[in-house]
Structures are given as structure tokens and as C-alpha cells.
C-alpha positions in Angstrom: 171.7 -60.5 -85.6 171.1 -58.2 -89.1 173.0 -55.5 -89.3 170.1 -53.3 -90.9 166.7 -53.2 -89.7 164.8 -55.8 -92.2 161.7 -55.3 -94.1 159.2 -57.9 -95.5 160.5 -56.6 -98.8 163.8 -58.0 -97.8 162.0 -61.4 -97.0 160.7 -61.5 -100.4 157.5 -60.2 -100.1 156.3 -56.8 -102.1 153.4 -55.6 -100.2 152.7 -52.9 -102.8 152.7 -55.3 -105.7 149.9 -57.2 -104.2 147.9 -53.7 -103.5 148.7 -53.0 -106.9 147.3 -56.0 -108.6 144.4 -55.2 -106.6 143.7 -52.0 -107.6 144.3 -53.2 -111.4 142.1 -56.1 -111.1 139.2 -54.3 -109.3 137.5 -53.6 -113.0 138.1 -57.2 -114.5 136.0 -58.1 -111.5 133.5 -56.1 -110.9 132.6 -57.1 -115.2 131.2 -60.4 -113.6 129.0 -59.2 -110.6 125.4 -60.1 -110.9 122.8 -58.6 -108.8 122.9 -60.0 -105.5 126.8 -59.0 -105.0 126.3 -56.7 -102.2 130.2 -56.4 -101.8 132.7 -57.6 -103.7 136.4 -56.9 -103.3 138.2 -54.7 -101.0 136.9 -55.6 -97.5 137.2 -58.6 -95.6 134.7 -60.8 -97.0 132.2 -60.9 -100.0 128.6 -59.9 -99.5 125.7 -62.0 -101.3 122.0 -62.5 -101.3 120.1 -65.4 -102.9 118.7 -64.7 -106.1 114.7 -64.0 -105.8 113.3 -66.3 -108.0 114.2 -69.5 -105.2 111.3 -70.6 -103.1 113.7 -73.5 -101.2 117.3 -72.3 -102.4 119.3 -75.1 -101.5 123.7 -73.9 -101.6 125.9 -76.1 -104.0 129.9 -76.0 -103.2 132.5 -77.0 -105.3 136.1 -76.8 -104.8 139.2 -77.3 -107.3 142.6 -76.7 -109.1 143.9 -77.1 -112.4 146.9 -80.2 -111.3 150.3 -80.4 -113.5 148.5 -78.5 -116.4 149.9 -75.2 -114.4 153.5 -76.5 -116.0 152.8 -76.5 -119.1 151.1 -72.9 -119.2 154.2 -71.6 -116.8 156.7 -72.8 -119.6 154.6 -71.6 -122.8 154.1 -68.6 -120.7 150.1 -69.2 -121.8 148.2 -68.4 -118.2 145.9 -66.8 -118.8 143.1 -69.8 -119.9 144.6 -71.5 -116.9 142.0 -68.9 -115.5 139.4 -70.9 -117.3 140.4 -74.0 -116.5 140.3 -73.4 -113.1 136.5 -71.9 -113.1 135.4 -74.5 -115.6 136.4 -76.9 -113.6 134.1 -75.9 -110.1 131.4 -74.5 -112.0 130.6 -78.1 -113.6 131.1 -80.1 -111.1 128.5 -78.0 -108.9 126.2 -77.7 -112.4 125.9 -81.6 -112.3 123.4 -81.2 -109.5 121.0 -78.6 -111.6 122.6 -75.8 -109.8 122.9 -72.1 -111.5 127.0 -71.1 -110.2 126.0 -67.8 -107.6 129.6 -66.8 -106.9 133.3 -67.8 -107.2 136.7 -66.7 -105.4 140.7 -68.0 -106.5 143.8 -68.6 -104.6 146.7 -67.4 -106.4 150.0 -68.7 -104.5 153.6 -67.9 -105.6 157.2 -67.2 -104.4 157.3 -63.9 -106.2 154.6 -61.9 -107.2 154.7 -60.9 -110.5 151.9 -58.8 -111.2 151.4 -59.4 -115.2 151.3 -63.1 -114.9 149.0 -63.1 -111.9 146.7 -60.4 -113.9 146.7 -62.4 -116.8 145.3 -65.8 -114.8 142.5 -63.6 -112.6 141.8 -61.9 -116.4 141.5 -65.7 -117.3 139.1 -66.6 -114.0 137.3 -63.4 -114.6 136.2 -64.7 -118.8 135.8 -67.6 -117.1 132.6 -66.4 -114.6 131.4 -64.2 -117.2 131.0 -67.5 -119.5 129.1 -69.5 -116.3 127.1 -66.3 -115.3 128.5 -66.5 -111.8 130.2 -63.5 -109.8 134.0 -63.4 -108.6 133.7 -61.8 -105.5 137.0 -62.0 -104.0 139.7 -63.9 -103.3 143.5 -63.9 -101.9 146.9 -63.9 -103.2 149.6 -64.8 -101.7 153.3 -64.6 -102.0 155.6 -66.9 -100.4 159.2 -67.0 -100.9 161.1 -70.3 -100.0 157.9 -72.8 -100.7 157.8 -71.7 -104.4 160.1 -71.1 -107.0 160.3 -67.4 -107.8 158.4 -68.3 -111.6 156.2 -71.1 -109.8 152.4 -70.7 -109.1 149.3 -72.7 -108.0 145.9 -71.8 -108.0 142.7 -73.4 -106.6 139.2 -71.8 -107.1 135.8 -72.3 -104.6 132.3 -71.9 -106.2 128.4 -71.9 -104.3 125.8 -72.0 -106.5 122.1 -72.6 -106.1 119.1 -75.2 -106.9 115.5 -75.2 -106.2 115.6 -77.9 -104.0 112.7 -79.4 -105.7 114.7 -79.5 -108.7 117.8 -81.4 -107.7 119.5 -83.6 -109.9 120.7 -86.3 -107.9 120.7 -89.9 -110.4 117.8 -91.4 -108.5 115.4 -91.2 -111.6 117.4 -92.4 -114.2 116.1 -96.4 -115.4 117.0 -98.6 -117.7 116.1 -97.8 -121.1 117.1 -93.9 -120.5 119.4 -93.1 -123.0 123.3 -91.2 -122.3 124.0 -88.3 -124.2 127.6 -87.1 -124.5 128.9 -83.0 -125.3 131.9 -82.6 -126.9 134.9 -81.2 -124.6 137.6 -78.8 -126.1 140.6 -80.8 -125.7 141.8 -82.7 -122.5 140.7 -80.5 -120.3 142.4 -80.2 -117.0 142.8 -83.9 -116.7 145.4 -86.4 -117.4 148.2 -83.5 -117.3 151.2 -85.7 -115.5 150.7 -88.5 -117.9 150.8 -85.9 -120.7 153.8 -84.3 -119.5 155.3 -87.9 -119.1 154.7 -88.4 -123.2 156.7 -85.1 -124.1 159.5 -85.5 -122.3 160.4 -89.3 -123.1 159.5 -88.4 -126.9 161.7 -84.9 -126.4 159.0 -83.2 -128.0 158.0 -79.3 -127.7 155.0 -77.1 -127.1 155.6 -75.4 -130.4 156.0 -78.3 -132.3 153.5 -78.0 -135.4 149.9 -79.6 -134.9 146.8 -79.5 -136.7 146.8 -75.5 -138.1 148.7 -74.1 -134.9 151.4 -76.2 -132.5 150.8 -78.7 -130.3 150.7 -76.3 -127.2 147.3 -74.6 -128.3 145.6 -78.1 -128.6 147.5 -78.8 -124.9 146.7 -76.0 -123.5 143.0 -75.1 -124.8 141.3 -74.0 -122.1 138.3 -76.7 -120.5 134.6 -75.9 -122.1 131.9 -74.6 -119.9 128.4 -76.0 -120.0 126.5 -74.1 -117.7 124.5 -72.0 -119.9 123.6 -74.7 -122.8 122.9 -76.9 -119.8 120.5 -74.4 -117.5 118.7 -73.9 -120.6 118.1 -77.3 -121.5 116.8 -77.6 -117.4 114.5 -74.2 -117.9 113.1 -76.0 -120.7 111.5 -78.5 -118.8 112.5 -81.1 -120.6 113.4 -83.9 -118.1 117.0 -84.8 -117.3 117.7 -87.5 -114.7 121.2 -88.0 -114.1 124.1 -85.9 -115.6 128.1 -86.0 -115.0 131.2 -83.9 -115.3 133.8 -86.3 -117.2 136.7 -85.4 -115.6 139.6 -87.8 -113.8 138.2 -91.2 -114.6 136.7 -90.5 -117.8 133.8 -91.1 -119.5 133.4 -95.0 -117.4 134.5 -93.8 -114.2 132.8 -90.5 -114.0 129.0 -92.1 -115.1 128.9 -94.5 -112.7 128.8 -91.7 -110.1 125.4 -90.6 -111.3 123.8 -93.8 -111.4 121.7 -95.4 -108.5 122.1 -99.2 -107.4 120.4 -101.5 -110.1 121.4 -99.9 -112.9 125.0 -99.8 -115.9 125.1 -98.6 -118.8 126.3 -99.9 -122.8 128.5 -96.9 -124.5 129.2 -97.4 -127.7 132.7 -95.6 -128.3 132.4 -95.5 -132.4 129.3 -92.8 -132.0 131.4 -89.7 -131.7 134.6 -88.9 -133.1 137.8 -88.0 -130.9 140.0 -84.8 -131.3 142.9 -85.4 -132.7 144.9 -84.4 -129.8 144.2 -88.1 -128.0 145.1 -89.9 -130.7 148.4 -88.3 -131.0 149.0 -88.8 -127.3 147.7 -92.5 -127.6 150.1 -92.8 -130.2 152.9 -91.2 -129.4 153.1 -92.6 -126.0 152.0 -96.2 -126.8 148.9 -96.1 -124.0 146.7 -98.6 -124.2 143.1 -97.9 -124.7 142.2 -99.0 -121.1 144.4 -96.5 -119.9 143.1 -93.7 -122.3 139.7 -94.0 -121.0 140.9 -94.4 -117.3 142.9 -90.9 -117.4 141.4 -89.2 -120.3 138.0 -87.6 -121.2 138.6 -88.8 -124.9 136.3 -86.5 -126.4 133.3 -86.4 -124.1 133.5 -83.7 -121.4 130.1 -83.9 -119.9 127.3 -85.8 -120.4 122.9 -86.4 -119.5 120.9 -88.8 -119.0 117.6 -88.4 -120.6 114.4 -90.1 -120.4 114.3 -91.9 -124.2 111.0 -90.3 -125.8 112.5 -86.9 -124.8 115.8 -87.7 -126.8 114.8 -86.0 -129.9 113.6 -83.1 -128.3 116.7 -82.7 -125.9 119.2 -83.0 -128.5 117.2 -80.2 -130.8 117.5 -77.9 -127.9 121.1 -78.6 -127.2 122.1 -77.9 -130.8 120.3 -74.7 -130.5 123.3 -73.7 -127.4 126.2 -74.4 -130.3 126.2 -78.3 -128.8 127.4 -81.1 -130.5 125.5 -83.7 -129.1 126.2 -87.4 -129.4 124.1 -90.1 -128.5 126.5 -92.6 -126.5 124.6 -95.0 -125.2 121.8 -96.6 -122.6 121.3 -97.7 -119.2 120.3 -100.9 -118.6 120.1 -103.3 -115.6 123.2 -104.1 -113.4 125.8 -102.9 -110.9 126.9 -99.3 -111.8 129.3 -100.2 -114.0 129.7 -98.4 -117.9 130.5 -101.1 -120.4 131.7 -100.8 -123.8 129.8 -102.3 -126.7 
């Protein structure tokens, strides 16, 4: 029996830290509402109508976290483009399908709650939505002493978005002949983390080793790109897309198979775009094998199209117009979804 009457407090949880955060955050989030947030955060659950211009909305959900990358940014004490990660991450998955991201909460777990670091990750989701156009409504945090370490964290974000459904992007289109056009990611993304990890600790190496014109924690860390805007662009257009995927776990031959219908495969020719730098340090400095490189990493290519082949020209000027780099990989051509290197 205690001796003094116990508090939550004295379980480990600060109730007035989380009201706190709230109360600091409420600005940071309120910076991404669009116009159908009827109500945001404070109450019980987020209020929001379908944008106007859909004649058949159809709802889009996408659900994700940022895996073993969270290490890394809790040691370098860089969390805040965890943030990003962790939007980027829903928002083009859901974007694969055509869809314009509508709203997005996070789940922000921890054994202590420290407000600064927790502000500094929903200031990170927060740039984040204001890059995809989508509102963060809500969300929860939660602090819970004895199933995290007092400096530990994890976070997992949920996104709906929206498609005419006469405009869904589903694969079904895409034929041989259709050509596969690649964008350029920012580094590894949020993908591939565990192996990474694996690499700096059998070669002892450091975050703040020297790399390229900064350390070798900046090109680790760099927070995954978001295409939603170049790409809903390129769709408004109307220049035809037919199949498109989010290269993430799997790479480049694991994730373009998901887009393409039975009958079909695809050639890629890996000489006709240039990888970062970052993956051939990691290749080299943890002796992988280049099967292995393309089964866990993105190697460069963080999202790519399909596109019908007398639009190519016109969909890579457009896409250069968004601040793309563009690179043509490859084609489909007859077979049993599988993507083949030339």
C-alpha cells in the first residue's frame, strides 16, 4: 500500500506537458488548414467536408511510419524532418492513385514527454502538409512510461485524400510500348534504415563523419521528397498517365510491378540516371551486392509514371517545369509483371 496518495505524475505521466504542447502547437497547425477544415484541434474529432469541385469524390487512405530511421534522428537529435518523412511517406502512397491528400493526423508515442522534441517532429509534419497541400487536423500523443525509454519515440501518421472517381489511376491502361519515367528522390528516404544502421555500426562509423560538403548524417537523414504538387499538375494537365508508383521497400523492381496489370513487365535500363552518392558509399562500405541494393533501396528513383510514348516529350517538359529531374528509365513490354534490367 503507498504511503502517499499517488498521482499520474508520479506514474510518469505529465498531464500539463501534453496540454502544453497542445496549446503551442495549435498555430503550427492551423498554418496547414485548407478550406473544408470545419474543426481542427481541440475537440474530440476533426471536422471535414469534400472539396466542391468532385462530382464522384471517391476517399483514398493511407497509413504509415518512418521504421528504424527514428534512431538515427533520436541520436543526432535531428527530428524534426522525421516530421517529413513521416507525411511524405502517406501522402505518396495515396498520390499513386491520382488522389489530391485532403487531411492528415500523427501519433506521437513516448515514455516521457518532452515537449521540445515532440514540437520539433509535429513542426516537421506540419512543413510536411503545407508541402502536399493537405490539412493536419488532429492527432494524439501519448506518453507511456515502462514501454519506452524515457528519450525513445515512435510515430505513425494516417492520410484521406480524394479522386474523381473517373479519374482513378489504377495500372489497367498501361501497354506495352508505354514508356517508365523515373523522379529523382532526396536520399534513401525512409527505407532500408536497419540495413543502414547495420553498415555504421560494423564499420564504427559516425553521423558527423565528413560527406560530400556537410557529414554523413545530413545525406542520412535528408528528409523523403514529396511529389504531390509536381505530380497533380502534371494530372490537371491532361496529359495521360497510366500507371504510377511510390518506390519505397522493394525498390525501383519491386515497387513497379505493383502498378502493372497481368500481361505486361517492363526493361529498365539502370545507366539512365545517376545515383546520389550516398548509395554508393553504403554499397561500398558495406560490401552489398547490387541485388540487394535494389531489393532494399530506392537507389535514386523515388517515384515514378508510366506514360503513354507519344506523350513522353510533352510529360517530361511539364515535369521539368515543377523543379523535376526526370529520367527516362525504361518501357513496358509483354510478360508476367516482372521489371528486368537491361
Amino acid at each position: 500500500m503507498a504511503s502517499l496518495p499517488l498521482t499520474y505524475r508520479d506514474a510518469g505521466v505529465d498531464i500539463e506537458a501534453g496540454d502544453a504542447l497542445v496549446g503551442d502547437i495549435r498555430k503550427i497547425v492551423r498554418s496547414t488548414h485548407r478550406p473544408e477544415v470545419l474543426a481542427g484541434v481541440g475537440g474530440f474529432g476533426a471536422l471535414v467536408s469534400l472539396p466542391k469541385k468532385y462530382r464522384k469524390p471517391i476517399l483514398v487512405s493511407g497509413t504509415d511510419g518512418v521504421g528504424t530511421k527514428l534512431r538515427l534522428g533520436i541520436e543526432s537529435g535531428q527530428v524534426e524532418g522525421l516530421g517529413i518523412d513521416l507525411v511524405a511517406m502517406c501522402v505518396n502512397d495515396v498520390l499513386v492513385s491520382g488522389a489530391e491528400p485532403l487531411f492528415f493526423l500523427d501519433y506521437f508515442a513516448t515514455g516521457k514527454l518532452e515537449p521540445r522534441t515532440a514540437g520539433l517532429v509535429i513542426r516537421g509534419v506540419a512543413s510536411g502538409c503545407r508541402q502536399a497541400g493537405c490539412a493536419l487536423v488532429g492527432g494524439e500523443t501519448a506518453e507511456m512510461p515502462g514501454l519506452y525509454n524515457a528519450d525513445d519515440f515512435d510515430i505513425a501518421g494516417f492520410c484521406v485524400a480524394v479522386v474523381e472517381k473517373s479519374r482513378i489511376i489504377d495500372g489497367s491502361r498501361i501497354a506495352p510500348g508505354d514508356v517508365i519515367v523515373g523522379l529523382p528522390s532526396s536520399g534513401p528516404h525512409s527505407n532500408g534504415y536497419s540495413l543502414i544502421r547495420k553498415i555504421l555500426s560494423v564499420g564504427g562509423r559516425t553521423l558527423d563523419e565528413p560527406f560530400g560538403r556537410g557529414v554523413l548524417g545530413d545525406a542520412l537523414l535528408e528528409p523523403t521528397r514529396i511529389y504531390v504538387k509536381p505530380i497533380l499538375r502534371l494530372l490537371e494537365s491532361g496529359i495521360p498517365v497510366r500507371g504510377m508508383a511510390h518506390i519505397t521497400g522493394g525498390g525501383v523492381l519491386g515497387n513497379l510491378t505493383r502498378c502493372f496489370p497481368k500481361g505486361t513487365a517492363a526493361v529498365i535500363d539502370p545507366r539512365s540516371w545517376k545515383r546520389p552518392p550516398i548509395f554508393e558509399w553504403l554499397q561500398n562500405e558495406g560490401l552489398v551486392e547490387d541485388e540487394e541494393m535494389w531489393r532494399v533501396f530506392n537507389c535514386g528513383i523515388g517515384f515514378a509514371l508510366v506514360i503513354p510514348r507519344r506523350r513522353l516529350d510533352a510529360a517530361l517538359a511539364h515535369l521539368r517545369t515543377s523543379r523535376m529531374r526526370p529520367w527516362v528509365l525504361g518501357e513496358v513490354t509483354r510478360g508476367g509483371q516482372d521489371v528486368r534490367l537491361a
